[in-house]
C-alpha positions in Angstrom: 0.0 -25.1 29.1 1.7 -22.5 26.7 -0.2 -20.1 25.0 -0.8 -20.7 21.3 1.4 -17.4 20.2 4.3 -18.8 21.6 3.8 -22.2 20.2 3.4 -20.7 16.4 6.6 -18.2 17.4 8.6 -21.3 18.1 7.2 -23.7 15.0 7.6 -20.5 12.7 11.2 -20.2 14.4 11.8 -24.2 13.7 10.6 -24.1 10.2 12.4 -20.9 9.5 15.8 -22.6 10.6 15.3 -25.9 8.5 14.6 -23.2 5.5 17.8 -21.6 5.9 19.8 -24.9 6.2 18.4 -26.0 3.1 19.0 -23.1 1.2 22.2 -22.8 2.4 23.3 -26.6 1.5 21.8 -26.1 -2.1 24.1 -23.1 -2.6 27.0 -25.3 -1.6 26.7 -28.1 -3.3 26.4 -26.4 -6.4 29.6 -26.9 -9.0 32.0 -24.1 -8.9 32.9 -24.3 -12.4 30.9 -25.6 -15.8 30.7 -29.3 -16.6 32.1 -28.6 -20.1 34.6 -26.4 -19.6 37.9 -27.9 -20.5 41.6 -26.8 -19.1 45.3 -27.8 -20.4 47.8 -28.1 -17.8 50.7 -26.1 -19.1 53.0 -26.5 -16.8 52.9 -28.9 -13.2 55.2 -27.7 -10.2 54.9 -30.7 -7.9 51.3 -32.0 -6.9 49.4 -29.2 -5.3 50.4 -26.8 -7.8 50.0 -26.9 -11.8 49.8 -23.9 -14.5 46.6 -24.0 -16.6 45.3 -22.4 -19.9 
């Protein structure tokens, strides 16, 4: 049988990892630019590539 330090290292270990993954997804999935903000395409090259204002 282990000895209790080394199970709390590896649950503080575990709970640490599923912290950072969830941090980490929240910052991704946030929106990289404002709901409201509204663009006009000025000018559109071919379609990948466009000109905004």
């Amino acid at each position: 049988m282990k000895p209790s330090w080394i199970t709390g290292i590896i649950l503080t270990a575990i709970a640490g990892a599923i912290i950072t993954a969830i941090l980490i997804f929240h910052r991704t999935n946030q929106p990289s630019i404002a709901l409201t903000e509204e663009w006009i395409a000025t000018q559109v090259a071919d379609g990948d590539s466009m000109t905004v204002r």
